[in-house]
C-alpha positions in Angstrom: 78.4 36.8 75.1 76.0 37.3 77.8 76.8 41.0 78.1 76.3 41.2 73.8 72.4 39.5 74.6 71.8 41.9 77.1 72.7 45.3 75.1 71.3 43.9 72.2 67.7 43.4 74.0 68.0 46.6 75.3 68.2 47.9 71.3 64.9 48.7 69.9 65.4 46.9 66.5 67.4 44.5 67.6 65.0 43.3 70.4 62.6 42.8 67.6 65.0 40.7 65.5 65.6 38.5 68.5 61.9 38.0 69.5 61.2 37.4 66.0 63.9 34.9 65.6 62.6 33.7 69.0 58.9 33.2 67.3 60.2 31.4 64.4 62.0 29.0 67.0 59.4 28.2 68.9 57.1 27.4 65.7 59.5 25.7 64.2 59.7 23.4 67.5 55.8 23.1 67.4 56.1 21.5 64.2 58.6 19.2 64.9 55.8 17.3 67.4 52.5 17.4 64.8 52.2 14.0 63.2 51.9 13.4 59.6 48.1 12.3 58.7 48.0 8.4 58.5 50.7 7.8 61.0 49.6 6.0 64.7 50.6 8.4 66.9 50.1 5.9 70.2 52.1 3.2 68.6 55.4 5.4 67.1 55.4 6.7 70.8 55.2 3.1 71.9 58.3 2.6 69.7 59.9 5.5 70.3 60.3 4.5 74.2 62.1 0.9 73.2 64.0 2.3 70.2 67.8 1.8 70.1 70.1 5.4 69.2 70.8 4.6 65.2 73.9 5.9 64.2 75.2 6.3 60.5 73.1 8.9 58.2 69.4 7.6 60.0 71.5 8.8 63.4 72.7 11.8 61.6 68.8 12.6 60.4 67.5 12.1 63.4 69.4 14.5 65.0 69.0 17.2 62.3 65.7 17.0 62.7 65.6 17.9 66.3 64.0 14.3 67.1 61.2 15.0 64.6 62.2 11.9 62.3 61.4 8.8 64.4 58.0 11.2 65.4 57.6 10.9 62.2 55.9 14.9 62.1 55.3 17.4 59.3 58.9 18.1 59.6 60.1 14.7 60.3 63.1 15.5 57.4 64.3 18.6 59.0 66.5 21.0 56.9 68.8 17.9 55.7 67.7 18.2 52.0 68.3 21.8 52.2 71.8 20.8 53.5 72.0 17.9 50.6 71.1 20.1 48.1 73.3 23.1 49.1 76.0 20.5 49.3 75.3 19.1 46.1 75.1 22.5 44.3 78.3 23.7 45.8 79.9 20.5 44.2 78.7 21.1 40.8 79.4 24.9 40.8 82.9 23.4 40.2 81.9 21.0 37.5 79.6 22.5 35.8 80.1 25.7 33.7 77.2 27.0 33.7 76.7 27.5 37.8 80.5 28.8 37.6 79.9 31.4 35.8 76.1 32.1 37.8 78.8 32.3 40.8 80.9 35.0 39.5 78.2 36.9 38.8 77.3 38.4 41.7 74.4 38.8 43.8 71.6 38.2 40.6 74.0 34.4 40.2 73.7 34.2 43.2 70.4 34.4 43.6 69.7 32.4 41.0 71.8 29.4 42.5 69.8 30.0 45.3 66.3 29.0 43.0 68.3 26.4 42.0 68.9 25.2 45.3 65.0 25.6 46.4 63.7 23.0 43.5 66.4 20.5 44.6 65.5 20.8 48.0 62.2 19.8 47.2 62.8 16.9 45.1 65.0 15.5 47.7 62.5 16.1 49.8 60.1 13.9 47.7 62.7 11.1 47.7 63.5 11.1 51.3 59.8 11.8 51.9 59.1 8.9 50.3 62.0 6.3 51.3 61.2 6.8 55.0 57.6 6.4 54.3 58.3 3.3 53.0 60.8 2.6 56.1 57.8 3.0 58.7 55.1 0.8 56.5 57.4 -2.1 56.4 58.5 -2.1 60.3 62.4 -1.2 59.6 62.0 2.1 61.5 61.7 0.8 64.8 63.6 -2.6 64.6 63.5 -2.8 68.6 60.1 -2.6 69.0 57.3 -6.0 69.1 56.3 -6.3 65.6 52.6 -6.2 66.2 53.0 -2.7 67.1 55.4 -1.6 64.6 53.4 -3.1 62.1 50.3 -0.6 62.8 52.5 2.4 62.9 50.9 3.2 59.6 47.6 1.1 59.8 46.6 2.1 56.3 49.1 1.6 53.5 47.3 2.5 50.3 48.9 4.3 48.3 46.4 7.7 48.5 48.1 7.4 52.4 51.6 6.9 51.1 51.1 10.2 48.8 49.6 12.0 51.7 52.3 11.3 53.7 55.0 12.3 51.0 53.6 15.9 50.3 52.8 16.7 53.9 56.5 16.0 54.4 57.7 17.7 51.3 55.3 20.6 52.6 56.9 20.6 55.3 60.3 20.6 54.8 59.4 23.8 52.1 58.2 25.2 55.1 61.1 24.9 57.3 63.2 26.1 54.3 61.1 29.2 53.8 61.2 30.0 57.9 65.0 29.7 57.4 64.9 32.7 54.9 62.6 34.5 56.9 65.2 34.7 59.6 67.4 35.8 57.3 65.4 38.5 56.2 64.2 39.5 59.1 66.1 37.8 62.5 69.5 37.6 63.4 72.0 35.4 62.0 71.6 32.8 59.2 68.1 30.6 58.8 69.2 27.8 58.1 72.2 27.4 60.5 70.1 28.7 63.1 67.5 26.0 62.8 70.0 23.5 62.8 71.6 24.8 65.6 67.7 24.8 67.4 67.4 20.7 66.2 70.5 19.7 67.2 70.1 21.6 70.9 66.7 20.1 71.2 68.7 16.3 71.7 70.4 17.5 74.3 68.8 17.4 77.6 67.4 13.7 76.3 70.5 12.9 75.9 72.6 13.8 79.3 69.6 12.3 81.3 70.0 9.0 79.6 73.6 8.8 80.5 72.3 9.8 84.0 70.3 6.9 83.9 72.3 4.4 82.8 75.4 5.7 84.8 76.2 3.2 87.9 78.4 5.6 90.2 76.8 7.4 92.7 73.4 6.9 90.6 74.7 8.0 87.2 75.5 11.6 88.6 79.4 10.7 88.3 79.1 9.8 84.8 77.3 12.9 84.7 79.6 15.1 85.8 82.5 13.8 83.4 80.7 14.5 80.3 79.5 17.5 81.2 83.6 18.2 81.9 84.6 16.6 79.0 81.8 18.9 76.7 83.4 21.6 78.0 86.8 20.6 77.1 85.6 19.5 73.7 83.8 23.4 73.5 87.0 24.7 74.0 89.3 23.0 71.6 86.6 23.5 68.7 86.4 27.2 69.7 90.1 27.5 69.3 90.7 25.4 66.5 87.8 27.1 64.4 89.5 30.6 65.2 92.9 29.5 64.0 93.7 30.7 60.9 97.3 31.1 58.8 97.4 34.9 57.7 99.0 35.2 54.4 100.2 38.9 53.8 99.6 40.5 50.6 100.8 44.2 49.7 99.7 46.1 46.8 101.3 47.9 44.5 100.7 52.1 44.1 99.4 52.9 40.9 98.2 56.7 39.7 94.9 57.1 37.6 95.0 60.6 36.8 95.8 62.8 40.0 94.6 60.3 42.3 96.4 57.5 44.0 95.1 54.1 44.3 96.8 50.5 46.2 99.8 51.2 48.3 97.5 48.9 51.2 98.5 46.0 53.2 96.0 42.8 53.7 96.0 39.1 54.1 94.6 36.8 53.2 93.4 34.0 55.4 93.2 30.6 55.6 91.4 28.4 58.0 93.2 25.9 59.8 89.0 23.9 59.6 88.5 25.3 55.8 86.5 22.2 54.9 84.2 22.7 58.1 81.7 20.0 59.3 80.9 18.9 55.4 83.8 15.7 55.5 82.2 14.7 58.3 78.4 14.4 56.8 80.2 13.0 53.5 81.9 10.3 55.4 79.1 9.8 57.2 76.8 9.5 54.1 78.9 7.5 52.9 79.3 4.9 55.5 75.6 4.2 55.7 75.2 3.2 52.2 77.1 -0.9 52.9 74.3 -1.2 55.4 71.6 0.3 53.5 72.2 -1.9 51.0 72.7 -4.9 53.2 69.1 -4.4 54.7 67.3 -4.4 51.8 68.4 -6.5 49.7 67.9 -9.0 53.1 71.1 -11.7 51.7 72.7 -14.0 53.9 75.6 -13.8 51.7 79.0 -13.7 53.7 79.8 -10.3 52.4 76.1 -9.1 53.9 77.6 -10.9 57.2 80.4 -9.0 57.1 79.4 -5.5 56.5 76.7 -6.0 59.1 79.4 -7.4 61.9 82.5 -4.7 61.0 80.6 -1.5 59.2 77.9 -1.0 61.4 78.4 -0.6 64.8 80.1 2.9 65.8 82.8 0.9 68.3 84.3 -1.6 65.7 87.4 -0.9 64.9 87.2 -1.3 60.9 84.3 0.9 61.2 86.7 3.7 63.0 89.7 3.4 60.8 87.5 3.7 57.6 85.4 6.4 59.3 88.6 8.5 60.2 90.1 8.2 56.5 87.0 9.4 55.0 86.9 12.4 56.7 90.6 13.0 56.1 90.2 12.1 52.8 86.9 14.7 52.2 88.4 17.4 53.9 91.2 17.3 51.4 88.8 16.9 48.6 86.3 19.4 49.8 88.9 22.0 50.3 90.8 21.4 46.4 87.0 22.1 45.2 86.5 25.2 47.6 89.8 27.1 47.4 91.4 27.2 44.0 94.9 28.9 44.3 95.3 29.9 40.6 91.8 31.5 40.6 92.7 33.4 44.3 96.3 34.0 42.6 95.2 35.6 39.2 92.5 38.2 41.2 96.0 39.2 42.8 97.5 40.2 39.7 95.0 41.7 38.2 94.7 44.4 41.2 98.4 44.5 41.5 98.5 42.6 44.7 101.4 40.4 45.2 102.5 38.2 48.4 106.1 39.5 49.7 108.9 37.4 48.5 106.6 35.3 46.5 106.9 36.4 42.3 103.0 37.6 40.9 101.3 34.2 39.0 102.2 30.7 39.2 104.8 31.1 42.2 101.8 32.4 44.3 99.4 29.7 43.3 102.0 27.3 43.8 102.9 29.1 47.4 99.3 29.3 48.7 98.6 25.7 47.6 101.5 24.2 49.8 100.1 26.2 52.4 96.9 25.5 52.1 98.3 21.9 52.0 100.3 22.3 55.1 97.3 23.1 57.2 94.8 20.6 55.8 96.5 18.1 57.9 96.1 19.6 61.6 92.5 20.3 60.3 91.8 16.9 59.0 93.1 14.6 62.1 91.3 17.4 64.1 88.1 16.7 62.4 88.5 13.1 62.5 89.3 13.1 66.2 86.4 15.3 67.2 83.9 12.7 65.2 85.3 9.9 66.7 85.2 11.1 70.8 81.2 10.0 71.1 82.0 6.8 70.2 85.6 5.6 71.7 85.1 8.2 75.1 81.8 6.6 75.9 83.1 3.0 75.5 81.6 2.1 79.3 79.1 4.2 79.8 77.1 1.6 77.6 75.7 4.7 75.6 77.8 5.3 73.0 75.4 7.2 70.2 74.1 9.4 72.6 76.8 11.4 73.9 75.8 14.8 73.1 79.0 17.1 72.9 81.0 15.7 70.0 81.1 14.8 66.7 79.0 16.4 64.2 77.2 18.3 66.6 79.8 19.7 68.6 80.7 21.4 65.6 77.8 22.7 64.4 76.8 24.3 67.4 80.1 25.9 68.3 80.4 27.2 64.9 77.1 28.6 64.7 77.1 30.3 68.1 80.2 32.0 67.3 78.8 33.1 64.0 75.7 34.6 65.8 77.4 36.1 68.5 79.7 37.6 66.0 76.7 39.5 63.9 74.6 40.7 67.0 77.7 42.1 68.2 78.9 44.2 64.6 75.2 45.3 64.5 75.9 46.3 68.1 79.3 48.3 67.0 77.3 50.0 64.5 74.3 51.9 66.9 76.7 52.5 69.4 79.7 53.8 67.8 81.4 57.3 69.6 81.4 60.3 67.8 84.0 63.2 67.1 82.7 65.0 69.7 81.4 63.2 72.6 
């Protein structure tokens, strides 16, 4: 990988792809630290030094926005509505007739899902905007710290403030969207996953030295040393779990037009052992946060509030594991019947004369790659579950359980983008350094 960065430097317009990747980067980091007008900048640091790690979809927030949420900055949301809304969109591609057929129309549909995607990403923006607005006016944000200084995070709460707040953040997070494109265009590798990759990175080095500190062997350097042995582990398995794949062979038929032949080829086709990627995970996660969103502001006392507060909120109970793990089992399954449709995959087959060998053309293939695709959901969907789980059940006593930094959603997201990256600065590579007939 190392050796891939080097060449590619040494490229002309590569270099400048990477340096202007490098410049969005370091922009996009800038950003992350400029407070939002109306906000007390002493007091949310204040806070921010006695604040507990929130897990659930505020942790999940928090950590897509590279730390810029409980800063609350211009880009204090980050590129999660971009991720909602892409999520969202995908979803009703397969319910909605309309975006199906936008989707199977090429790069114009295509592009037109992506507008699509832009206006929801705004108004999600707005909403999100607006609910942690009214989060930080009414204290909740920063439940740990003294309430006379959580109370003058925002000392002026009219409502011209409120709206200020809201478009700066919606500003913002358009902004963060449109730098992602311009990677895109211009960088290396995809915007979006790239800034993601960048906030989740950011947490990192915050989050080993807190386990440093609150380690007791040896002065927390023990402690140290294990996670950083067990990241490396966890690197590893996701590396060669997100390469495995089941290769399903298809051969197609010959077939003259005219004097020319066309088919006779051999392919696969292949299927992912992690189809549904890190997307069960944020569903589950999404979803688990809602019980105790619900419990804090509605503020009962009811027994139900009492017990969705004692058994659904904390990240080491062990109703809140079990449920946690059967979500994302449950939405890798789902997310991969709405992703993958085997009669769709099987009827492209037929129509080009491709057939699977020893499987008949139609419904025997669609009924052959669904049991399949079945068949490996499984290993993929304990695997998923297992890999969210580590930062909470490894770091049982090291008394910092939402801050280990190499698993979970995270993990995932950073493995897969690297990979992806590496893998396009090194085709790019292939293609300004291929070897002639004649050398």
């Amino acid at each position: 990988m190392l050796t891939a960065f080097a060449r590619a430097f040494k490229t002309p317009d590569l270099r400048k792809k990477l340096l202007f990747t490098l410049g969005i980067i370091v922009l996009f980091r800038l950003g992350s630290h400029v407070p939002v007008p109306g906000v007390s900048y002493k007091n949310v640091q204040i806070c921010l030094n006695q604040a507990e790690s929130g897990g659930g979809l505020l942790g999940m927030m928090q950590m897509f926005s590279g730390g810029a949420l409980l800063q609350i900055s211009i880009f204090a949301l980050g590129i999660m509505p971009y991720i909602t809304a892409s999520i969202i969109l995908q979803l009703l591609t397969v319910v909605i007739p309309r975006l199906e057929a936008l989707k199977k129309e090429g790069q114009s549909g295509t592009a037109k899902i992506t507008q699509y995607t832009r206006y929801l990403t705004v108004a999600l923006a707005v909403l999100q905007g607006t609910g942690l607005v009214a989060t930080a006016n009414s204290g909740a944000l920063f439940q740990a710290c003294p309430e006379s200084v959580r109370s003058q995070i925002v000392p002026d709460k009219s409502i011209f403030t409120t709206m200020v707040m809201v478009i700066t953040m919606t500003a913002g997070t358009a902004m963060v969207m449109w730098l992602g494109e311009l990677i895109t265009d211009r960088g290396i590798g995809n915007g979006m996953s790239i800034l993601m990759f960048i906030s989740i990175a950011a947490g990192f080095p915050t989050s080993l030295w807190s386990i440093k500190e609150g380690g007791k062997m040896a002065d927390g350097w023990i402690e140290f040393g294990i996670v950083i042995l067990v990241g490396f582990a966890m690197v590893g398995l996701v590396v060669f779990v997100e390469q495995a794949q089941r290769r399903i062979p298809v051969q197609y038929a010959k077939r003259m037009v005219g004097r020319k032949s066309y088919g006779g080829t051999s392919t696969y086709i292949p299927l992912k052992v992690n189809q549904a990627g890190v997307i069960p995970v944020i569903f589950a996660s999404s979803l688990l946060y809602i019980p105790a969103l619900i419990v804090q502001f509605s503020g009962s006392s009811a027994p139900w509030a009492q017990w969705i507060s004692s058994n659904l909120t904390k990240g080491d109970h062990p109703y809140y594991i079990a449920t946690y793990f059967l979500l994302i089992v449950f939405f890798a399954f789902f997310y991969v019947a709405i992703s993958f449709n085997p009669e769709e995959v099987a009827d492209n087959m037929k129509k080009y004369g491709g057939f699977i060998p020893g499987i008949r053309a139609g419904r025997p293939t669609a009924e052959y790659l669904s049991y399949v695709l079945n068949r490996i959901t499984w290993p993929g969907s304990l695997y998923l579950g297992l890999i969210a789980l580590v930062p909470t059940m490894a770091l049982a006593g090291f008394g910092a359980s939402q801050d280990f930094p190499f698993g979970g959603t995270s993990i995932l997201i950073i493995v897969g983008v690297g990979l992806e990256t590496v893998k396009q600065i090194e085709s790019q590579l292939q293609q300004r350094n291929y070897e002639g007939f004649l050398r």
